[in-house]
C-alpha positions, -999 to +999 in steps of 0.1 A: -462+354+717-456+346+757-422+331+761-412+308+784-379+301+801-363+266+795-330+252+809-310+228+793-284+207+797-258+202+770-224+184+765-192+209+763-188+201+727-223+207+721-220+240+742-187+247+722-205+244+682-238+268+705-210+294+707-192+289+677-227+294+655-232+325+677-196+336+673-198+337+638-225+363+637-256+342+622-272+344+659-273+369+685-274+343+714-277+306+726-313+313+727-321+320+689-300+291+673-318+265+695-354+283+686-341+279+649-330+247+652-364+242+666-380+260+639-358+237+616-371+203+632-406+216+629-407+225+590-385+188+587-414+169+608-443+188+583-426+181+554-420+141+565-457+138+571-465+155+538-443+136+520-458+104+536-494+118+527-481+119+494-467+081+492-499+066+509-519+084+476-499+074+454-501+041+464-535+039+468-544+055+432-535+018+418-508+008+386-502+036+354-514+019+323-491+050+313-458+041+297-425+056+315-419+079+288-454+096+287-452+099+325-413+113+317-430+136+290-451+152+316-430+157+342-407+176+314-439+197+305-448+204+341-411+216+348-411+238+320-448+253+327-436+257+361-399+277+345-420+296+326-439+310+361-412+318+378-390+338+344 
């Protein structure tokens, strides 16, 4: 993947927490925390609009004539199915 260069402008705290985080060993430079962060923001943004996706549907499918303990009953059963997957 081409790379390109950017240049920034930060605060001297915000410079201060880009070296502490590189400091500590979880990132070999400036460069690779602010791609993860970006990374971060990305998979955050995806999972916003999914999770919105989600609400609209559910909104739209219209009122349960289910009572709250059958829907409580299947969410039990689909968690266990979903244990018994992953074991």
């Amino acid at each position: 993947m081409a790379m390109v260069r950017k240049t920034i402008t930060v605060t001297e705290k915000m410079d201060a927490w880009i070296k502490s985080r590189v400091e500590s060993g979880d990132y070999g430079n400036d460069s690779e925390y602010i791609r993860d962060l970006m990374r971060r923001d990305e998979d955050l943004r995806r999972a916003e609009s999914e999770l919105r996706e989600m609400i609209i549907a559910a909104e739209n499918s219209g009122t349960s004539t289910r009572t709250f303990d059958e829907i409580w009953a299947e969410g039990v059963q689909r968690a266990e199915a979903k244990m018994k997957k992953t074991a």
